[in-house]
C-alpha positions as CSV (number, residue, x, y, z in Angstrom):
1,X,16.9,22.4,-10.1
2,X,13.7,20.8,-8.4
3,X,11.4,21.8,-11.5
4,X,14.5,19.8,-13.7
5,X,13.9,17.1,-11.0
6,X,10.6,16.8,-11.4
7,X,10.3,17.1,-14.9
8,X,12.8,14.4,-15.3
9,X,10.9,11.9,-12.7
10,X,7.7,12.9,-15.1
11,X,9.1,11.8,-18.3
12,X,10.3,8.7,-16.6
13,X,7.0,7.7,-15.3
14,X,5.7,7.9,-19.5
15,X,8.2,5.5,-20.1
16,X,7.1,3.4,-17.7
17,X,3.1,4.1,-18.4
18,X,3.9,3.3,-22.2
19,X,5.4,0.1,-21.2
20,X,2.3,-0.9,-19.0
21,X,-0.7,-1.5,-20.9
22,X,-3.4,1.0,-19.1
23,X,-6.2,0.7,-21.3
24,X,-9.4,-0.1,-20.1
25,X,-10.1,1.3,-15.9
26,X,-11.4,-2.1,-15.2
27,X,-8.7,-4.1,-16.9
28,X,-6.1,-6.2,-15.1
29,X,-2.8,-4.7,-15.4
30,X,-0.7,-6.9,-13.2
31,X,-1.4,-10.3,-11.4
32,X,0.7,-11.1,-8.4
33,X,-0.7,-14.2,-6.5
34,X,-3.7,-12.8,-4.7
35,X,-3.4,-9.6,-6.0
36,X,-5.0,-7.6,-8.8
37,X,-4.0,-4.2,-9.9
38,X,-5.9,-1.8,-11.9
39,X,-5.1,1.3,-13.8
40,X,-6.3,3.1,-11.2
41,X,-3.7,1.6,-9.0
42,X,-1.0,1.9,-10.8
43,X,-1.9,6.0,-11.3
44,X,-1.8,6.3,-7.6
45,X,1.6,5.9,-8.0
46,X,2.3,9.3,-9.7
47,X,2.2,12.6,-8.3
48,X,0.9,13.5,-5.1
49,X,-1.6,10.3,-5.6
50,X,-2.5,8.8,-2.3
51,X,-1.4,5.1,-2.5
52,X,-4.2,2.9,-3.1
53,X,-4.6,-0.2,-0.8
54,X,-4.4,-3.0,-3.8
55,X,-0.6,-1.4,-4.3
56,X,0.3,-1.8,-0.8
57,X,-1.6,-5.2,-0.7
58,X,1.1,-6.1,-3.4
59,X,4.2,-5.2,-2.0
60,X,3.1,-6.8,1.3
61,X,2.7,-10.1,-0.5
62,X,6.1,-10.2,-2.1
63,X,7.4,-9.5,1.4
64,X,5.4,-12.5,2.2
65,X,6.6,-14.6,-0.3
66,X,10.3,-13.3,0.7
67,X,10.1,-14.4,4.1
68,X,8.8,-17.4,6.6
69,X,9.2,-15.8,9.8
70,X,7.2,-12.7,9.2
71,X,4.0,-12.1,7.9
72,X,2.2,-8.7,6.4
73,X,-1.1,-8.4,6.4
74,X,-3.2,-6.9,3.4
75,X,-5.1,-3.6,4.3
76,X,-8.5,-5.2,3.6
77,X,-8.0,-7.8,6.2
78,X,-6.4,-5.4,8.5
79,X,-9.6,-2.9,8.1
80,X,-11.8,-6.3,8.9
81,X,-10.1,-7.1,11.5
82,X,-10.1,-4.0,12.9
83,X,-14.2,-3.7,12.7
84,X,-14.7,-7.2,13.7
85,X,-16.5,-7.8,17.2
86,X,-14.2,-9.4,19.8
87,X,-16.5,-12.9,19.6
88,X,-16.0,-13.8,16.4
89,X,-12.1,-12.9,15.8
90,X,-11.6,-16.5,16.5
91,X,-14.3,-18.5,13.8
92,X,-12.8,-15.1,10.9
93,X,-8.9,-15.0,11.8
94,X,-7.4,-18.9,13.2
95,X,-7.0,-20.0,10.2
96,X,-4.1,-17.1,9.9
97,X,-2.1,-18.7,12.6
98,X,-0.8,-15.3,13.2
99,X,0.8,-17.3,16.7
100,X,3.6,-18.5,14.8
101,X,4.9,-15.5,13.2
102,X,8.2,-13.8,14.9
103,X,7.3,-10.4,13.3
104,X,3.5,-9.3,12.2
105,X,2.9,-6.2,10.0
106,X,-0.3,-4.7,9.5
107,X,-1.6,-1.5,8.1
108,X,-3.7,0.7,10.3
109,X,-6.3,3.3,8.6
110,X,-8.6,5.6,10.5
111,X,-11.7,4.2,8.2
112,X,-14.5,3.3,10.2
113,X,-16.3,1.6,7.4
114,X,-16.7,-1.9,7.6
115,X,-16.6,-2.5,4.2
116,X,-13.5,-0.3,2.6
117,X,-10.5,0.0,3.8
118,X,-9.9,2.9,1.8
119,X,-12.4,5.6,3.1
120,X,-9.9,7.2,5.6
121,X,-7.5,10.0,5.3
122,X,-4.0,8.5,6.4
123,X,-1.9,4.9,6.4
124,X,0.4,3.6,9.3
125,X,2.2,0.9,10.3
126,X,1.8,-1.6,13.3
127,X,4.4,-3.8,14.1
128,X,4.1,-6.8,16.1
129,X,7.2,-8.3,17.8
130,X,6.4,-11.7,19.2
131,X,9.7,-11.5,21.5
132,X,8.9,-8.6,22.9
133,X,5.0,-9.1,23.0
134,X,4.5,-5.6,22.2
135,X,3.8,-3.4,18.8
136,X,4.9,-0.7,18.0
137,X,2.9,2.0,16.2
138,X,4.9,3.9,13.1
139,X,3.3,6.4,12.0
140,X,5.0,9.0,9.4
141,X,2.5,11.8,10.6
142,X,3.4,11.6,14.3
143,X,0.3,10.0,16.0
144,X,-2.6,10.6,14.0
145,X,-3.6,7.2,13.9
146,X,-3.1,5.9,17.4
147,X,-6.9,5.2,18.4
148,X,-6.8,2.9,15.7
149,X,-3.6,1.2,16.3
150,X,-4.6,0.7,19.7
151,X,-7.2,-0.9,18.4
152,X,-5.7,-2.9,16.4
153,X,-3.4,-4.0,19.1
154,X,-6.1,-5.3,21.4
155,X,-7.6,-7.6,18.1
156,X,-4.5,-8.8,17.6
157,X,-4.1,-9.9,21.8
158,X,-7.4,-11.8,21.2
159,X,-5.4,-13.7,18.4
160,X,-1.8,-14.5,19.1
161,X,-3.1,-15.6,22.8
162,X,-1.7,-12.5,24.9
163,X,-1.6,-9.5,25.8
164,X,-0.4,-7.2,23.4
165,X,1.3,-4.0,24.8
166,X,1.1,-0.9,22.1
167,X,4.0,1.0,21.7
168,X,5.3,3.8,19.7
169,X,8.3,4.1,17.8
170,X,10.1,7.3,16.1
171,X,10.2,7.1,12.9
172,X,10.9,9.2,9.8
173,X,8.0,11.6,8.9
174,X,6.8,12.4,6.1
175,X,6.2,16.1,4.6
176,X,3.2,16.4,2.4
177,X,-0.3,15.3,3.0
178,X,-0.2,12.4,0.4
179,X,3.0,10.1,0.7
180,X,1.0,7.8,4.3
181,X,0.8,4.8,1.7
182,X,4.5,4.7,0.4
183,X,5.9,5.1,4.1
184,X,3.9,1.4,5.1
185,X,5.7,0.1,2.0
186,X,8.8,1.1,2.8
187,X,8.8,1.3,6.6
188,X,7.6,-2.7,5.7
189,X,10.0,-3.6,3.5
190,X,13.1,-2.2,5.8
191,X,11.9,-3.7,9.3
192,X,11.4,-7.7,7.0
193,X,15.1,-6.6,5.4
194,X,16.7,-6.0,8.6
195,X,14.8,-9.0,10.4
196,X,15.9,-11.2,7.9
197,X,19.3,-9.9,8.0
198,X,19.6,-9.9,11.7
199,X,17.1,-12.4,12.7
200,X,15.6,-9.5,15.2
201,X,13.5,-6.8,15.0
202,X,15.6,-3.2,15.0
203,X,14.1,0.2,15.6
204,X,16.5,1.9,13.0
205,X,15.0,0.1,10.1
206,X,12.0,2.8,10.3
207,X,14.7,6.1,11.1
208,X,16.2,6.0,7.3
209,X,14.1,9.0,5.1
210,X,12.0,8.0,2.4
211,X,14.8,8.1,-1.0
212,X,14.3,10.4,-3.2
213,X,11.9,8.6,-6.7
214,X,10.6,5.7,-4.0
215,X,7.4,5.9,-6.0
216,X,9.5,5.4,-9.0
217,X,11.4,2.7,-7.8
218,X,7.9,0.8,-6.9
219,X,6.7,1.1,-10.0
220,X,9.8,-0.1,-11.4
221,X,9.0,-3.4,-9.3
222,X,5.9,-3.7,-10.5
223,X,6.8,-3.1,-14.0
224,X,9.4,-6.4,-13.5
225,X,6.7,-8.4,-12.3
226,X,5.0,-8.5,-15.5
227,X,8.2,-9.7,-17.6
C-alpha cells in the first residue's frame, strides 16, 4: 500500500542518514569541487523538503563535469545574474564564455532579492539552445515562473551576443507544492543525457514523469560521492 511505500522509503532514508555523518548544522558533509553541502542540505532531501539551492548547485556541477558542450549554471549565479543591471553583465559574466556552449541550463526562481537565491517559492528550468537561438522555459508548475524566465532570457541575449527568443516547452508537472527543486535536477540531467546521446537538444527529455524515490536516488549519489 502507499503508507508500506512510504514507510519503506523512510527507513531507507535512516540508512542512508546513519551512513552520512550529520552532526554539527554548520559542518561540511560533502565536498564536490565548488560545492559544499550542509546538514541542512542534505535534510532537504527528505519529505516534502523544498530542495535547497546548494543540492541543485551540486548535481549541476557533476553535469558539468560530465559534459563539454553544455554548461549548467548554479542557482546563485543564475539569481545574480538575473538582478544584475544590463551595463555591467559584461565586466560580472565574460569570463563564463557562455558563447561557446551548444546547450545552457540555468535555474530560474521568482526571488527578487539580490542577495539569496533562495527567498522565492518555486524552481524552473531555462534551457538555452544555441542552434536554435531560443530557450525554452520548463516549468513543472505550468507557467508560474515566466516573468522571470523572460528575464532571464533577455540577460542571457546581452551575453551570448544575440537575441535570445523565449520559449515554452511542455513538460511533465509536478503534483505537490514542494518537489520545483528535484524537477530542475532531473529535467537537467535528462536534456545533458539525451544531448550527449544525440548530440541535439530533444523536447521529450523533459516529457518522462519524475520516478518514483528520485529523492532517494539523489541522495544515493551523493552518498557515493563521499566514498
Amino acid at each position: 500500500s502507499g503508507i508500506n511505500a512510504e514507510y519503506k522509503e523512510f527507513q531507507t532514508f535512516q540508512h542512508y542518514f546513519k551512513r552520512i555523518n550529520l552532526s554539527g548544522s554548520m559542518s561540511v558533509v560533502v565536498q564536490y569541487g565548488d560545492t559544499a553541502l550542509y546538514k541542512e542540505d542534505i535534510k532537504s532531501l527528505t519529505g516534502t523538503s523544498f530542495l535547497t539551492d546548494g543540492v541543485i548547485s551540486l548535481f549541476f556541477e557533476l553535469l558539468n563535469n560530465s559534459s563539454k558542450r553544455t554548461f549548467c549554471i548554479a542557482p546563485s549565479i543564475a539569481q545574480l545574474l538575473k538582478m544584475t543591471d544590463d551595463m555591467h553583465l559584461t565586466d560580472l559574466f565574460d569570463s563564463l564564455e557562455l558563447a561557446r556552449y551548444d546547450i545552457i541550463l540555468l535555474p530560474v526562481n521568482d526571488s527578487r532579492d539580490t542577495t539569496s537565491s533562495i527567498s522565492g517559492q518555486h524552481w524552473s528550468l531555462l534551457c538555452y539552445v544555441r542552434s536554435e537561438m531560443a530557450a525554452y522555459h520548463i516549468d513543472s508548475a505550468n507557467s508560474f515562473n515566466t516573468t522571470d524566465a523572460r528575464k532571464l532570457s533577455e540577460k542571457l541575449s546581452i551575453l551570448v551576443g544575440h537575441k535570445v527568443e523565449l520559449r515554452s516547452l511542455c513538460c511533465s508537472q509536478q503534483s505537490n507544492g514542494h518537489d520545483c527543486g528535484v524537477f530542475v535536477v532531473f529535467f537537467a540531467r535528462s536534456i545533458v543525457r539525451e544531448f550527449e546521446r544525440s548530440g541535439s537538444f530533444a523536447s521529450r527529455a523533459v516529457q518522462n514523469s519524475l520516478p518514483p524515490g528520485y529523492r532517494l536516488s539523489l541522495l544515493e549519489d551523493i552518498n557515493n560521492l563521499k566514498r
